[in-house]
C-alpha positions in Angstrom: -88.0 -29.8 5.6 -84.9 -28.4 7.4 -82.1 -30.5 7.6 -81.1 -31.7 10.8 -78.4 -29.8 13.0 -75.3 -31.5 12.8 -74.1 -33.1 16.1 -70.9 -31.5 17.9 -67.6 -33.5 18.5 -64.2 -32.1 19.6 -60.9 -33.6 18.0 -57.7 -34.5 20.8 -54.9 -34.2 19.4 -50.8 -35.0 20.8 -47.6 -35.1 20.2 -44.7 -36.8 22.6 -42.0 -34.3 22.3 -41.3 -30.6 21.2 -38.9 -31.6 18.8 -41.9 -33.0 17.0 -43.6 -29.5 17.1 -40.8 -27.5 15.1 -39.9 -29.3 11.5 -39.0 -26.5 9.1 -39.7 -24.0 11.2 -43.5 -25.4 11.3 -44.6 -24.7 15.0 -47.3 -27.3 14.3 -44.0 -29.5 12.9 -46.0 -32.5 10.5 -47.9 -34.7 13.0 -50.1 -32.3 14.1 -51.5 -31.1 10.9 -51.7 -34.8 9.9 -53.8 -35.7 13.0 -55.8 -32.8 12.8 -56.9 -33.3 9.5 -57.6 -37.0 9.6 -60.0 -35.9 12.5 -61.6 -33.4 10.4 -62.5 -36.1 7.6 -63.8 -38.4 10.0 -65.9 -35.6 11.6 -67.2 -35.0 8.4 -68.0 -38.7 7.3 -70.2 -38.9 11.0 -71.8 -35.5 9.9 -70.4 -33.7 13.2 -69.0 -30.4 13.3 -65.5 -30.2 14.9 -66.6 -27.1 17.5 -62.9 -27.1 20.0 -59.7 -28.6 19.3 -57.4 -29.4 21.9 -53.8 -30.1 21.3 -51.2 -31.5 23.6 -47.7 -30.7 22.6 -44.5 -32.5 24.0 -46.8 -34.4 26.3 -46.4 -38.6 27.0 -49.3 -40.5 27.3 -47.7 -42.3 30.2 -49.7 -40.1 32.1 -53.3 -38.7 31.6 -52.1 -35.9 33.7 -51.8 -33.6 30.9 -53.2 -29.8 30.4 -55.1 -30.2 27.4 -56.5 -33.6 27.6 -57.8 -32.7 31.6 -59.2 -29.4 29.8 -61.1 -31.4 27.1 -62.6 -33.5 29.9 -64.1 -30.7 31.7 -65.1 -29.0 28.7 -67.4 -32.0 27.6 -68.4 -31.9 30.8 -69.9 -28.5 30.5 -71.2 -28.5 26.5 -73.3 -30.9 24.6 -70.9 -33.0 22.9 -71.6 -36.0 20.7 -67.9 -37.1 19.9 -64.2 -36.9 21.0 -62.5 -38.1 18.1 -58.6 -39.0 18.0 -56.8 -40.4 15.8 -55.7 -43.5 17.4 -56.6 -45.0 20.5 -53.2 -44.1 21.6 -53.0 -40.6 21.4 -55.4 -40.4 24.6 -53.5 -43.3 26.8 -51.0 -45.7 26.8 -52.0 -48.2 29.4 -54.9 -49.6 30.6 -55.5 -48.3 34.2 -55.9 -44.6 31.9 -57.7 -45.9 28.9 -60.1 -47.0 31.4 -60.4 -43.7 33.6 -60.7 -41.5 30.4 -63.3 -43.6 29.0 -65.3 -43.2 31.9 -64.9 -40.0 32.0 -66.1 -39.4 28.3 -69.1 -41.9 29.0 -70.4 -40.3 31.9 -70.5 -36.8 29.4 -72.7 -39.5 27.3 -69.6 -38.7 24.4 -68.2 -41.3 22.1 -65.1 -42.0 21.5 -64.1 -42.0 17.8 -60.9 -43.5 16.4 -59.7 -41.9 12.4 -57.8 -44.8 12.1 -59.4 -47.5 13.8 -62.8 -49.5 13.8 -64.0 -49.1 17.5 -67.4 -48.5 18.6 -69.8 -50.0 21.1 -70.9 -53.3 19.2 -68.9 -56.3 20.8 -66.4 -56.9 18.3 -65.9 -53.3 18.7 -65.1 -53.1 21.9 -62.6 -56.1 21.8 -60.8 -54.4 18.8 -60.7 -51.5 21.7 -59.1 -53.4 24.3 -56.8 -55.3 22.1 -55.4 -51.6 20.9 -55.3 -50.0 24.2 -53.3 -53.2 25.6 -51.1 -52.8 22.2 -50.3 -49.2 23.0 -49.1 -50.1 26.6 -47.3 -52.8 25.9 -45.5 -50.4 22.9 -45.4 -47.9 25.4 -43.3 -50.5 28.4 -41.2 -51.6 25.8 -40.1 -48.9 24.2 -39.0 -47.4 27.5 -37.1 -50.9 28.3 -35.5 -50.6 24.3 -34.7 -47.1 25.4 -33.1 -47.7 28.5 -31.3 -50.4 26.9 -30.2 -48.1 24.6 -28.8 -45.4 26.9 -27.2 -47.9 28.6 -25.3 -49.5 26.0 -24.3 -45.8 25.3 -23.1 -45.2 28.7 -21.2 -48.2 28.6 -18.8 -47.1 25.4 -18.4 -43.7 27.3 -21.0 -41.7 25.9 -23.7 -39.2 27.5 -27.2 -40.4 28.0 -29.5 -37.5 28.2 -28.9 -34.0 28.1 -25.3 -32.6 29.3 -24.7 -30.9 32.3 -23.6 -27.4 32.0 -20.3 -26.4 31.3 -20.8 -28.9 27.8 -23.2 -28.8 25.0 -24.9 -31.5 23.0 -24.0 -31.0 19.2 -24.1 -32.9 16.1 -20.4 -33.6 14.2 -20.3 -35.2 10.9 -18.2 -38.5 10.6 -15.9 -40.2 7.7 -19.2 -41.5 6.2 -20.8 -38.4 6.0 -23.4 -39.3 9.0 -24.6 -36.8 11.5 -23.7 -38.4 14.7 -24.2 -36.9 18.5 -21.6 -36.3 20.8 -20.8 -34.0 23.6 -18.5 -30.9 23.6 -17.2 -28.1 25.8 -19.1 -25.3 26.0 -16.6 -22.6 26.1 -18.7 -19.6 27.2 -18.9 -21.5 30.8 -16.3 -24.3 30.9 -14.2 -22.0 32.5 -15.8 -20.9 35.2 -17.0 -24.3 35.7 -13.5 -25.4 36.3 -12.8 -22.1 38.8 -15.8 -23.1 40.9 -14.3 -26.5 41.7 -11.0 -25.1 42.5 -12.1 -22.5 44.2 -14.4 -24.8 46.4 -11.5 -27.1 47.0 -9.7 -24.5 49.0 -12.0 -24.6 51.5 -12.6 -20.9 51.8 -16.1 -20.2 50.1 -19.5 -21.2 51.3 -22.0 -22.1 48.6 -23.9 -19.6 48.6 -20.8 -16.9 48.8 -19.3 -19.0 45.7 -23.4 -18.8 44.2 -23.5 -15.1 44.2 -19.3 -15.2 42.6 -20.5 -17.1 39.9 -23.3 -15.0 39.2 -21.0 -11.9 39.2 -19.1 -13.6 36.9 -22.0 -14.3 34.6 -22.7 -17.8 34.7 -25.6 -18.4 33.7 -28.0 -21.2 32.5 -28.1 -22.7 28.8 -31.1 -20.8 27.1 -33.9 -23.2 25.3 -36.7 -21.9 22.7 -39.4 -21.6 25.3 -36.9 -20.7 28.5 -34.1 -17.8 28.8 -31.1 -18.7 30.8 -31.0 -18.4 34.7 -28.7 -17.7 37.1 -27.6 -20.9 39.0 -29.0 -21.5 42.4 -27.0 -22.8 45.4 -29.1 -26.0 45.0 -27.9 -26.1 41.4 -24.1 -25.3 42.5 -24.5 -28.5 45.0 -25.4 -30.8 42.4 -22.6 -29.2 40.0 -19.9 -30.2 42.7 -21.6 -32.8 43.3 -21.6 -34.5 39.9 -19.1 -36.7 38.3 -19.6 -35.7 34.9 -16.8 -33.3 35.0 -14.1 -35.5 36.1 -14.6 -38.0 33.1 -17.3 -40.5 34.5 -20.5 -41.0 33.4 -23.2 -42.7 35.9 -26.0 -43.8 34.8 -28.6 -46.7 36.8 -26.1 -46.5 39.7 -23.2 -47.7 37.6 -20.2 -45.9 36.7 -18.6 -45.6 33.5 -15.5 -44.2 31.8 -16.7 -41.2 29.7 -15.7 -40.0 26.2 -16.3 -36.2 26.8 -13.5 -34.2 28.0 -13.1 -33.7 31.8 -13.5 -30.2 33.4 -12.0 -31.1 36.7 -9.3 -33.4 37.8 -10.1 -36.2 40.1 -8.0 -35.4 42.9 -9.8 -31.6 43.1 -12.9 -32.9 42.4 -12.4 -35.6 45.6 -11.5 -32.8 47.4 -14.6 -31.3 46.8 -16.9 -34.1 47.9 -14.6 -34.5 51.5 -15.5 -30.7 51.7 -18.8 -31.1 50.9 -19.4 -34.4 53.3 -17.8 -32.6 56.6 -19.2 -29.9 56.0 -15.8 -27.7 56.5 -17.1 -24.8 54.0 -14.3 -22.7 55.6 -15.2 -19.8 57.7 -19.2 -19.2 57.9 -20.7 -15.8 57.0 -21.5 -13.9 60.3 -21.7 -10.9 61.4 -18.2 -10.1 62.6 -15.1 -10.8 60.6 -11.8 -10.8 61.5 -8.6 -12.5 59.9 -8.0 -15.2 62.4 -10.8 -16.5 62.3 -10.3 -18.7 59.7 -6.8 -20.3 61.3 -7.8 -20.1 65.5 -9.4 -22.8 67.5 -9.8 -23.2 71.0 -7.7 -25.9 73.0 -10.8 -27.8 73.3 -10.6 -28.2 69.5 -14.0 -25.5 68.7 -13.7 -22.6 66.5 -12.9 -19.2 68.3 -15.4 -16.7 67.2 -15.1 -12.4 67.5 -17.5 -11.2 69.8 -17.9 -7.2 70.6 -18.8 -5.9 73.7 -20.2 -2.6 74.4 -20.2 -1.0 78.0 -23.0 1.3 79.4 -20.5 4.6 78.6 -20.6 3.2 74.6 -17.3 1.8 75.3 -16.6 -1.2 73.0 -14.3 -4.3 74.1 -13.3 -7.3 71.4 -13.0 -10.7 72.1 -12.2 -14.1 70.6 -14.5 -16.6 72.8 -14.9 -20.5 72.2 -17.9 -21.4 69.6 -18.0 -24.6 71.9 -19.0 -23.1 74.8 -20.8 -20.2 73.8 -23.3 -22.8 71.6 -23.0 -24.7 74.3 -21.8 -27.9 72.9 -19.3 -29.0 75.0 -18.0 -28.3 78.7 -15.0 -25.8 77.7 -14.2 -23.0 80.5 -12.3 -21.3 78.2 -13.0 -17.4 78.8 -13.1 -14.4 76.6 -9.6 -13.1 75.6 -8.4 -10.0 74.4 -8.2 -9.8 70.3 -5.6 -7.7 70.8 -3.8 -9.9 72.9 -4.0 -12.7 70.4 -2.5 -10.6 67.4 0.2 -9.7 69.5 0.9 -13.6 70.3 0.4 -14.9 67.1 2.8 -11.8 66.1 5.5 -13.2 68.4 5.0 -16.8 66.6 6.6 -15.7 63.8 9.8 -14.8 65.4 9.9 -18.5 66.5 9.9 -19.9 63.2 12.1 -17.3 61.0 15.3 -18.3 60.5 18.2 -16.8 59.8 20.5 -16.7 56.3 23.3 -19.1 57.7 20.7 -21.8 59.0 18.9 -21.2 55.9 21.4 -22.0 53.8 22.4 -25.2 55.9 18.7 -26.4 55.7 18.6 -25.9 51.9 21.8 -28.0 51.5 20.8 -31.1 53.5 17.6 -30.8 51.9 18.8 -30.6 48.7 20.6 -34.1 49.4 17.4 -35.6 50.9 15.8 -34.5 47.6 18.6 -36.6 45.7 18.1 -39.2 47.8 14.6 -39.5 47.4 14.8 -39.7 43.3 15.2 -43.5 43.4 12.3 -43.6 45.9 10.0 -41.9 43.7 10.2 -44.3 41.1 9.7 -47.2 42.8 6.8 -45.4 44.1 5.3 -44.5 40.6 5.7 -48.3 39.7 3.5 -49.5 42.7 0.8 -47.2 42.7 0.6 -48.0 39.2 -0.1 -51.9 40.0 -2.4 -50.9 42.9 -4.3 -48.3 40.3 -4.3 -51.4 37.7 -5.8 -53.8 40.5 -8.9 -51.6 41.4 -9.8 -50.7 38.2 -10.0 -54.1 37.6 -11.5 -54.9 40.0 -13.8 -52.5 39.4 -15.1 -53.6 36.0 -15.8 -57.1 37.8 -18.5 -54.6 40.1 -19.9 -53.4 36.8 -20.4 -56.4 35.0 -21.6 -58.2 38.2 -24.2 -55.3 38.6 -25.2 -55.5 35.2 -25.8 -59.2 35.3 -28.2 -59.0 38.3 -25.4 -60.6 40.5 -23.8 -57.5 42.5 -27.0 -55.9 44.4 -27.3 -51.8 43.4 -26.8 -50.7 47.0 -23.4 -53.4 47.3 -22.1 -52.2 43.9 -23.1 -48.0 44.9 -20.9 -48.7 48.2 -17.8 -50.3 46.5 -17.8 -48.8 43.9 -17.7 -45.2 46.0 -15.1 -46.8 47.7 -12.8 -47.9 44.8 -13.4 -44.4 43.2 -12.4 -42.5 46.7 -8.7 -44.9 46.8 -8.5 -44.5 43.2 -8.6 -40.7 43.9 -6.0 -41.2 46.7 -3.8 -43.6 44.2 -4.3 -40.1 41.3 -3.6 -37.8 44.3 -0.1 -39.4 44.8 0.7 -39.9 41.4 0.2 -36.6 40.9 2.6 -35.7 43.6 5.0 -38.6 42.9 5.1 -37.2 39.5 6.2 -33.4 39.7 9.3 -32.7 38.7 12.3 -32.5 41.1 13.0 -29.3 39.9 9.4 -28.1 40.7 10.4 -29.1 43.8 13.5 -27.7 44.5 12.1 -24.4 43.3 9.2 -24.7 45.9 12.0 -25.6 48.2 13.8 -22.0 47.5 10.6 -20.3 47.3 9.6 -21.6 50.9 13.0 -21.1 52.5 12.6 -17.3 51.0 9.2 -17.0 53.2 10.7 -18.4 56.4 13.6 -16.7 56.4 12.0 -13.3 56.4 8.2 -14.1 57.2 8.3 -12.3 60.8 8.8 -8.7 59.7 6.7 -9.4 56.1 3.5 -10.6 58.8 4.2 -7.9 60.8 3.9 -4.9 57.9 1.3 -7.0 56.4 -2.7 -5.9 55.8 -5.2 -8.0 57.6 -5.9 -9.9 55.0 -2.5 -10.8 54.1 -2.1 -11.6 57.3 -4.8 -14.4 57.2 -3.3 -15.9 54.1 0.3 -16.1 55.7 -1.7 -17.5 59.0 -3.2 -19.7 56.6 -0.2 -21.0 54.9 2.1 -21.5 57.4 -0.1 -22.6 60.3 -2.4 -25.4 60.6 -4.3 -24.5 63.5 -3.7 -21.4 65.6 -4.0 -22.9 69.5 -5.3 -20.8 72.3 -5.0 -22.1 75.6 -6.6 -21.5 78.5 -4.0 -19.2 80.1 -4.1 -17.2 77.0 -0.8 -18.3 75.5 -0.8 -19.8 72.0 0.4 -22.8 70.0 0.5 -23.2 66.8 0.5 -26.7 64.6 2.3 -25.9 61.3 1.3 -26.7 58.2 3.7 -28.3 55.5 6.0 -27.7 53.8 7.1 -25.4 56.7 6.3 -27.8 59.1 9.5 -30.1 57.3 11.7 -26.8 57.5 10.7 -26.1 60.8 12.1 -29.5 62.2 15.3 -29.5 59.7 16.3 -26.0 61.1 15.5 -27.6 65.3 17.9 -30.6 63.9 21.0 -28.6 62.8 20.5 -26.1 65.7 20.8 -29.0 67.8 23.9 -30.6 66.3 25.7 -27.3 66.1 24.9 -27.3 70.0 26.3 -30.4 71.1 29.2 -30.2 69.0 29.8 -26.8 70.9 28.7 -27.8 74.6 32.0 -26.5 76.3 29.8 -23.3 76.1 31.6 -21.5 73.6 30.8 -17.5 71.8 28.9 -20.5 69.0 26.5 -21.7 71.1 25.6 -18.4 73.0 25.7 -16.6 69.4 23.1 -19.3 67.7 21.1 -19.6 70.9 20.8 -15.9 71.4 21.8 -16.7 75.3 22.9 -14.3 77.8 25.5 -15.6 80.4 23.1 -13.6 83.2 20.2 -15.8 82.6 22.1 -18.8 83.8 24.9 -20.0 85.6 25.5 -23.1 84.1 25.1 -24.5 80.6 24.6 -27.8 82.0 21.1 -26.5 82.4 20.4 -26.2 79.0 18.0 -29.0 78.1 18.9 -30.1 74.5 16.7 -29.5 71.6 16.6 -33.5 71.2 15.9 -35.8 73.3 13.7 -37.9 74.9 10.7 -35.8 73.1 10.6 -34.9 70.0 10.4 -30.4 69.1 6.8 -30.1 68.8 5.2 -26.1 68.1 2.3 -27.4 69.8 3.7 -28.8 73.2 3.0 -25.1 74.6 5.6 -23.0 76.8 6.2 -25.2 79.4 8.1 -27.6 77.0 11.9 -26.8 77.4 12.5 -27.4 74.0 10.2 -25.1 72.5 12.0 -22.4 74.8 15.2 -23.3 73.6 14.0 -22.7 70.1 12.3 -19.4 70.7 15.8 -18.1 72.7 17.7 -19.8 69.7 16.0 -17.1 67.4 15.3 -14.3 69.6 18.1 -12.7 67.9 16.1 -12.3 64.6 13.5 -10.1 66.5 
């Protein structure tokens, strides 16, 4: 008699992570061969034949969304199979609502599920013992994940880096005193660098994303390889959340809360603040369009919109340029500013710079009062240091209070998220004047000098300049660039020049009212001819009842006095 075909069964067989795939340079690492053959023995003791093996590597059971185990279903579906063996109850689900689904799944194929390790079968004891496992394995499965989280936590309390680090560091294993392996997080120094140069280049406010993307990617930042993926080139999605993380000023976050970190910072915090208050206005610097020009970055209309280069072409192929109001041409406001000549502009803002040069005598009479204000403001500065110090002291104290209230269950997440963004944006503040409070005076004084060089001379330097010199003396001289409505232009100064600007209006005005009998002085500082008035009385002062402003336009005596008082340097 011919013995009896033996029935057909298919073994299932996982592994949670990769890591667990390559010990010793095994790509099957050791669970997989010890699962596989435990599945073959108990094949053989039910005198099935093992026909398809299906193996799920780096897969959690938290899910029975997984590639192999979905193919296994459909392939009992379609072949005449007897048995799905595993080797424990486990391997296919850990919780219920899955065990459940799966099982019907293999009992509508009329298969049986098989355990190597474990006594389950369709007698009632069996199915209990069945039950009792799968309700084991979830409840392994839900509290290892809690122990784990309590883990990470307790990790990103003392500073250190739960998870994988972002780029710009590496994971890495260092050997302590006691000859342990232990993790910890280091600089990666292949793109640390350029890490740090994206931040500060962001924080100037002159690169879009995707213009600082496609930098980067020049520059060859790229992705940290894995064994199964090569690196990439970073995306301006992945730039955003770069920028956007906190990692690289020192802090670690992790469940909403925020954490001093161990790993060495990339950024400080007062650039890295400056990138998120870029990043929440939006003020990327100039956008990429279609026609460039170097004002653009530095003029706005008097309505307070951009002014944008538009070029006009005539039916004879004649072509006209003009700055015109982004307000009203996208139509966002009610501005009536018209189209003015580009031209024209470059002239005016040519002519600013005539207004605010000074000459060697004034220079050097500005640089000596200064000089005494800087004395003077020594004593300031340390009583300055010691009370943002105290303040600093208060909210980070404050701050742990947050934490441990949020980790207790008594500060709400979305309370604790909202202070504790606060406290970290005036701690920034509180850094950011530090900072500033702490540079040497004779940083200062030589920033002083190096200003006072620029002013004195910046009229006929703009003038000889490139165009994109040009936008970078507009840029660091002038605030905003003002065209009015009648064409003429304003300007808002930016510091430190702004300070010089007003020193200079002070001492001109002193050295006038000491002189007012109308003496060679006055007419010699002010650049006056005696034919453009007949009396000096009508003068009006540089102070008064209104302070020298650059931006009170031409109508404002002042302002005309201080444009005569330097005509002279034209």
């Amino acid at each position: 008699m011919p013995p009896s075909p033996k029935l057909l069964a298919v073994s299932y067989v996982r592994v949670s992570t990769r890591e667990q795939t390559e010990r010793d340079g095994d790509p099957d690492g050791y669970s997989i061969p010890a699962q596989r053959d435990a599945n073959r023995r108990k094949a053989e003791s039910l005198g099935a034949h093992i026909i398809e093996e299906f193996i799920d590597r780096g897969e959690s059971a938290r899910s029975s969304d997984r590639p192999e185990l979905q193919r296994m279903l459909a392939y009992v579906t379609d072949h005449p199979i007897a048995y799905c063996i595993v080797h424990k109850v486990d391997r296919l689900a850990r919780n219920r609502a899955d065990d459940v689904a799966i099982n019907l799944a293999l009992n509508t194929a009329d298969v049986r599920l098989i355990s190597a390790t474990e006594n389950i079968d369709e007698t009632p004891s069996g199915m209990l013992l069945h039950g009792i496992m799968s309700s084991i394995a979830e409840f392994y499965s839900r509290n290892l994940a809690n122990e784990v989280m309590k883990g990470m936590q307790q990790k990103a309390k003392t500073g250190g880096t739960p998870g994988k680090a972002p780029i710009g560091y590496r994971n890495a294993g260092i050997i302590s005193a006691e000859g342990r392996e232990v993790r910890t997080v280091i600089v990666d120094d292949q793109r640390a660098d350029l890490i740090r140069w994206a931040f500060t280049a962001y924080a100037t406010g002159e690169w879009t994303l995707r213009q600082l993307t496609k930098e980067l990617a020049e520059r060859g930042l790229m992705s940290r390889p894995t064994p199964s993926r090569p690196g990439k080139l970073i995306t301006v999605t992945q730039l955003q959340k770069i920028l956007s993380n906190p990692y690289y000023k020192g802090e670690v976050r992790f469940s909403g809360a925020s954490f001093p970190g161990r790993h060495v910072p990339l950024v400080d915090p007062v650039i890295w603040q400056q990138v998120q208050d870029i990043m929440d206005s939006h003020v990327v610097g100039e956008k990429v369009r279609q026609n460039h020009h170097y004002l653009k970055s530095s003029l706005y209309c008097s309505c307070g919109s951009r002014m944008l280069v538009q070029y006009s072409v005539n039916r004879l192929g004649t072509q006209y340029e003009y700055f015109i109001c982004s307000g009203r041409h996208e139509k966002r406001n009610t501005c009536i500013q018209s189209a003015v000549n580009i031209g024209l502009i470059e002239n005016k803002v040519v002519d600013l710079y005539k207004t605010i040069q000074i000459d060697k005598d004034l220079r050097a009479e500005v640089e000596r009062q200064l000089r005494a204000a800087l004395d003077a403001s020594s004593r300031d500065t340390r009583k300055k240091q010691h009370d943002l110090l105290l303040e600093q002291g208060r909210l980070q104290a404050r701050s742990q209070k947050l934490l441990e209230g949020h980790l207790d269950g008594a500060v709400p997440a979305a309370l604790y998220k909202e202070e504790q963004e606060r406290i970290s944006r005036q701690l920034s503040h509180i850094a950011e004047n530090l900072e500033s409070a702490t540079v040497t005076f004779a940083t200062i004084e030589q920033h002083l000098v190096e200003a006072l060089d620029l002013i004195e001379n910046c009229f006929e330097a703009y003038r000889r300049a490139p165009d994109d010199i040009r936008r970078r003396f507009n840029q660091a001289f002038f605030e905003q660039i003002i065209v009015h409505q009648d064409s003429e232009v304003t300007v808002e100064l930016a510091e430190p020049f702004n300070s010089l600007s007003k020193s200079a209006t002070r001492i001109l005005g002193a050295e006038i009212q000491e002189n007012r009998s109308g003496t060679s002085l006055e007419r010699q500082i002010m650049g006056v001819d005696s034919t453009l008035c007949s009396r000096d009385e009508h003068l009006v002062p540089l102070e008064g009842l209104e302070p020298p402003t650059c931006s009170l336009g031409r109508n404002c005596s002042s302002i005309e006095l201080q444009r005569l008082a330097f005509r002279s340097l034209a």
